[in-house]
C-alpha positions, 0 to 999 in steps of 0.5 A, a space after each residue: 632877437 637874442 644874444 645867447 649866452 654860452 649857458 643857453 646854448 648848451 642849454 639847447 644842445 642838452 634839449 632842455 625844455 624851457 630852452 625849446 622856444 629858442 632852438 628855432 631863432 637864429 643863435 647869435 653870439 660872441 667868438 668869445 662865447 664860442 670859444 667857451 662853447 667849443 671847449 665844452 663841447 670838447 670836453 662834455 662830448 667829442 670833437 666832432 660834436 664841437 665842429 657841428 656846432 662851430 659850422 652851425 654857429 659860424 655866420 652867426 657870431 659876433 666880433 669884439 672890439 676894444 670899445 666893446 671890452 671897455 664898455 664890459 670891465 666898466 658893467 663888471 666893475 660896477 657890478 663887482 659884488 657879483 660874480 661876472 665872468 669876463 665872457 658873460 660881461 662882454 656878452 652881455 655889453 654886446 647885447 645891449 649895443 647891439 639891441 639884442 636880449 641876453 639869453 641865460 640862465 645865469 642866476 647872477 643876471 636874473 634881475 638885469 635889464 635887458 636879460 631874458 633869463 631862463 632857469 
């Protein structure tokens, strides 16, 4: 199973089709990404679009907790000569916790343990 990172899941939306395989599996991923998505979604598309997506993904998203945030300043802080946004850390860590691989296509992810990563 993966853990969708927000590139990938536009990726999908877009019909990319290296992303293709991964339209079908169950798209798990964090509020934090959602929010993330839903913003663009609102932006690149209209509200309704991003309400589609919000049902679509609602069963499937990921709660973060203190321990989770911790853990993901701590892979941000070690990996601070790249460029890691806040979110991308935190789904990353949950990935890993949670025995998911991250789906990206975040060049700064690409040589990363655990990532399946996805141009």
């Amino acid at each position: 199973m993966y853990f969708f990172d927000t590139y990938a899941i536009i990726e999908i939306i877009k019909e990319n089709k290296a992303y293709v395989k991964y339209s079908q599996e169950i798209l798990t991923t964090s509020i934090l990404n959602f929010g993330e998505l839903y913003y663009a979604l609102l932006r690149d598309f209209n509200e309704a679009i991003a309400n589609e997506w919000r049902r679509k993904l609602e069963q499937s998203l990921m709660l973060v907790d203190a321990d989770i945030i911790a853990k993901a300043m701590l892979f941000k802080h070690k990996h601070k000569s790249k460029n890691f946004s806040f979110i991308d850390c935190v789904g990353y860590t949950l990935a890993k916790e949670n025995g998911l691989v991250f789906l990206t296509g975040d060049k700064e992810f690409e040589d990363l343990d655990n990532v399946e990563y996805v141009k």
